[in-house]
C-alpha positions in Angstrom: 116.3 65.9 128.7 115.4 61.9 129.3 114.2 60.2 126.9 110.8 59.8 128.3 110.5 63.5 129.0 109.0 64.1 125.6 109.8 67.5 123.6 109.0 71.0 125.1 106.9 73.1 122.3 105.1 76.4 122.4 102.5 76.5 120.1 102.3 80.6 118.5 100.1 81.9 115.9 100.3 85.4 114.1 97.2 87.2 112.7 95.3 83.3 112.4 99.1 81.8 111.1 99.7 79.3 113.7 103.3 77.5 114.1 104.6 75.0 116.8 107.4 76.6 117.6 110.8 74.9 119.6 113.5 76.3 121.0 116.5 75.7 119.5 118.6 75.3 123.0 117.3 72.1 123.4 118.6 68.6 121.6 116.4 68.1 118.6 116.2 65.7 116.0 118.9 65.7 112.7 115.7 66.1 110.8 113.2 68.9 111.4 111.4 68.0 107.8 110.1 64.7 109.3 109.7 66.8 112.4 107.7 68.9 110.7 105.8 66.5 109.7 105.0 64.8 112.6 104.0 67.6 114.8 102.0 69.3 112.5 99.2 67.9 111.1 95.5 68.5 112.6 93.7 65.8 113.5 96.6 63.9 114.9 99.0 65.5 116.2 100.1 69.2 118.1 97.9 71.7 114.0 100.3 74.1 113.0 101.0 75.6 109.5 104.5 74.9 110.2 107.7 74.7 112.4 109.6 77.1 113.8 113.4 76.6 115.7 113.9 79.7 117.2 117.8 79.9 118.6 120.1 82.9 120.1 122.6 83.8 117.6 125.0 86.9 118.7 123.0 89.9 119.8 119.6 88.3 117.8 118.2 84.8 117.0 118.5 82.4 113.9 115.2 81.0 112.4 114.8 77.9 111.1 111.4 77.2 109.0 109.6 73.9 107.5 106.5 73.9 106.1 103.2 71.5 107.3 104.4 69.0 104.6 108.2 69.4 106.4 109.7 71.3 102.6 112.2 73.9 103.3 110.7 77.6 102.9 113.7 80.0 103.2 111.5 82.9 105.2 107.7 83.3 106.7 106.2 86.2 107.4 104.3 85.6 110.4 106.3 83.0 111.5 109.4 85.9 111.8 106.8 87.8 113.6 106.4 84.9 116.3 110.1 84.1 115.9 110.5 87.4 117.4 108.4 87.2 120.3 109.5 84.2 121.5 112.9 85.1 121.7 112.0 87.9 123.9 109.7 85.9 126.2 111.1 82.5 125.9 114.9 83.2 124.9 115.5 86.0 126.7 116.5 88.4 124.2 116.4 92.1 125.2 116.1 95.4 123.5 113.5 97.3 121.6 115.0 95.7 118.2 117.2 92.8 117.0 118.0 90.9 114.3 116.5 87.4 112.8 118.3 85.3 110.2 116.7 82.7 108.1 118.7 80.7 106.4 117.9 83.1 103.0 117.3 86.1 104.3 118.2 88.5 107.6 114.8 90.4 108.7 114.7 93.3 111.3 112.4 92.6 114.1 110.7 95.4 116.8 108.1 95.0 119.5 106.2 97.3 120.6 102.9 96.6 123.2 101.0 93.9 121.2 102.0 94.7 118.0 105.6 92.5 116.5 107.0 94.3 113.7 109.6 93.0 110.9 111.3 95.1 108.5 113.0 93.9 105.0 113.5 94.5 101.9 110.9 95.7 99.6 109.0 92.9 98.0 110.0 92.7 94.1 107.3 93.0 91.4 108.4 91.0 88.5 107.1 92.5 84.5 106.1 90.0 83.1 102.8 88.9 83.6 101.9 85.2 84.3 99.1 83.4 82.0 96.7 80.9 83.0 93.9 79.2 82.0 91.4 78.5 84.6 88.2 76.7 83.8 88.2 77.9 80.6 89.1 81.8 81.4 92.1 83.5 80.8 93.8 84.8 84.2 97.0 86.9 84.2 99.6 87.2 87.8 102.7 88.4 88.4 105.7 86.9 89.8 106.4 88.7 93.1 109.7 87.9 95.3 108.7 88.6 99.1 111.3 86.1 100.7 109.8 83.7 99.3 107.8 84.0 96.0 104.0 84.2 95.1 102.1 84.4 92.4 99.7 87.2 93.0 96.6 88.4 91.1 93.1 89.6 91.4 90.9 88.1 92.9 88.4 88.5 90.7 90.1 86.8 87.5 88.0 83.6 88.4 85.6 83.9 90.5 84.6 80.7 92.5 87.2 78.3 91.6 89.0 77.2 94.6 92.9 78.8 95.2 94.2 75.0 93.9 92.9 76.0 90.6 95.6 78.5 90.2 98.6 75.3 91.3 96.8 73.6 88.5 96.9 76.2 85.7 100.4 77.2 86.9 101.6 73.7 86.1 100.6 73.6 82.7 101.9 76.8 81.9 105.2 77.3 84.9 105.7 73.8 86.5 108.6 75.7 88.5 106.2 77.9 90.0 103.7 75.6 90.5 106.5 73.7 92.9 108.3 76.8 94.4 105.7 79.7 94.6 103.1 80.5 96.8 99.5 81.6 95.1 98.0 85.2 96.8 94.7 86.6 95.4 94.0 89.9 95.9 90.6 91.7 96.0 90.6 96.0 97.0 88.7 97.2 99.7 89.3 100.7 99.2 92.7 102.5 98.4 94.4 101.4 102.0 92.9 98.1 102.5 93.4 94.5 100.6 91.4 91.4 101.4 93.6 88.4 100.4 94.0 84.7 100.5 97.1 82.6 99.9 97.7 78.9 99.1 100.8 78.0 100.8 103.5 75.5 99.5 103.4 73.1 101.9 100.5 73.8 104.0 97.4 74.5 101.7 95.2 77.5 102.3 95.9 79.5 105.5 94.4 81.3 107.1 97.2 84.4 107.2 100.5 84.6 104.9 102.7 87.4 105.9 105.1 86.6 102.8 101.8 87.2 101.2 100.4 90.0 102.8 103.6 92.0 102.0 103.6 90.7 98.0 99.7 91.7 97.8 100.9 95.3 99.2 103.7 95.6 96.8 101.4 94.0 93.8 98.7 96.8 94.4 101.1 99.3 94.4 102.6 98.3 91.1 99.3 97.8 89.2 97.8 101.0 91.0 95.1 99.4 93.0 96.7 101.1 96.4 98.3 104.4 96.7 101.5 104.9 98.1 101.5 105.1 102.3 100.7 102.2 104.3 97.8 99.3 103.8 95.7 97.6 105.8 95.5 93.6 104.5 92.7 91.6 105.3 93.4 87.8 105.6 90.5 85.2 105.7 91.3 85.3 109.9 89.5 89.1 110.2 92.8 89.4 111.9 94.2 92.5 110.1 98.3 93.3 109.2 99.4 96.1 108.6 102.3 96.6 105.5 104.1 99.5 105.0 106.3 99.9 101.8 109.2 102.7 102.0 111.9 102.8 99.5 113.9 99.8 99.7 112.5 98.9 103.0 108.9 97.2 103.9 107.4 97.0 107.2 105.1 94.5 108.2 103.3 94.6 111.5 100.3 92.9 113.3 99.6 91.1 116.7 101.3 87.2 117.6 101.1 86.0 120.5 101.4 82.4 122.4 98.7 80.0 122.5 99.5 77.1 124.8 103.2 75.2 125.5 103.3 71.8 126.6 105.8 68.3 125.7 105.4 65.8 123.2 104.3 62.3 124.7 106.7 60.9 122.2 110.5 61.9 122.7 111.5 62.4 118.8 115.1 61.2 119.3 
């Protein structure tokens, strides 16, 4: 690639998740954090929640992630799911199933018509609860591990104060988690379906979160707002995903698909 050829990117989004994603192949900057930063913001530049490098690696594809804000996030959801299509489309890589490795975690990945499936394992449901105070009113989470970690609680604990609320009255109480963990509030729509919304390190509000989606699952079946069998969770897109918890393993399943692909005007050598 010259220098004045700019950089190819496809630009993906999973369930309303959107990524610019760039294929790995292909000489790219030491730095995908400044990257990151530079190709994803909204008003001027490519939007995106975040960046994906998607790159063959044996019989499957390594994953590299950095959020909006270009931080390190050792797994995403939906980007997995995108991760996974555009190695089949773009990368070439056959087979009904293969394998994706982020740097923290290995995920399972299937296709199957216009649904893109990952498989893992089972989100963890910490005990102890999480206390916060929020406008003056006492809200309780709980710590759950989904490849990455949220916070997750009803939505309902404080009705009407925005999601950054919660960042704020983590960090009086958990500055850790105010810096590492996600925020996922949870509200039932009957036994099989959740309506959430997640406040994503690094990117803000979005409008899907499959790490979320899968800790909302695993946090309604712990505190009995779901049943056991699969769930149907509603992110603020209307674009539903579908999470399946089975043992040690969790499924998580909903449409991606491409947007547009295009170069850079800019080469980012």
């Amino acid at each position: 690639m010259s220098a004045a050829a700019g950089l190819p990117f496809w630009k993906m989004e999973g369930a309303g998740n959107d990524f610019v994603v760039l294929d790995g192949r292909v000489a790219l900057p030491a730095d995908p954090g400044t990257l990151a930063r530079r190709l994803c913001p909204r008003r001027t530049a490519i939007g995106a929640d975040g960046l994906l490098v998607v790159a063959p690696e044996g019989a499957g594809v390594r994953v590299l992630y950095r959020n909006a804000d270009g931080s390190p996030a050792g797994f995403c959801g939906n980007g997995a799911r995108c991760a996974a299509l555009f190695a089949r489309e773009v990368l070439g890589i056959g087979g009904a199933g293969f394998e994706l490795a982020f740097p923290e975690i290995r995920v399972g990945a299937e296709i199957a018509g216009a649904a893109v499936t990952i498989v893992l394992g089972a989100p963890r449901v910490e005990t102890e609860a999480v206390v916060v105070r929020l406008d003056g009113t006492r809200a309780e989470g709980r710590i759950v591990h989904a490849g990455v970690p949220h916070v997750v609680a009803a939505a309902g604990a404080a009705p009407g104060l925005p999601l950054a609320a919660w960042r704020d009255g983590l960090a009086a109480v958990r500055p850790d988690l105010a810096r590492d963990a996600n925020v996922t509030l949870v509200e039932p729509a009957g036994r099989r379906e959740l309506r959430v919304r997640t406040l994503e390190r690094g990117a803000g509000e979005t409008a899907a979160c499959g790490s979320g989606a899968l800790a909302a699952a695993a946090w309604a079946r712990e505190t009995g707002i779901a049943g056991d069998g699969p769930v149907t969770v509603m992110p603020p897109s209307g674009i539903a995903l579908r999470v399946a918890l089975d043992g040690e393993r969790a499924r998580l399943s909903g449409p991606a698909r491409f947007v547009y692909s295009g170069r850079t005007a800019e080469a980012f050598t």
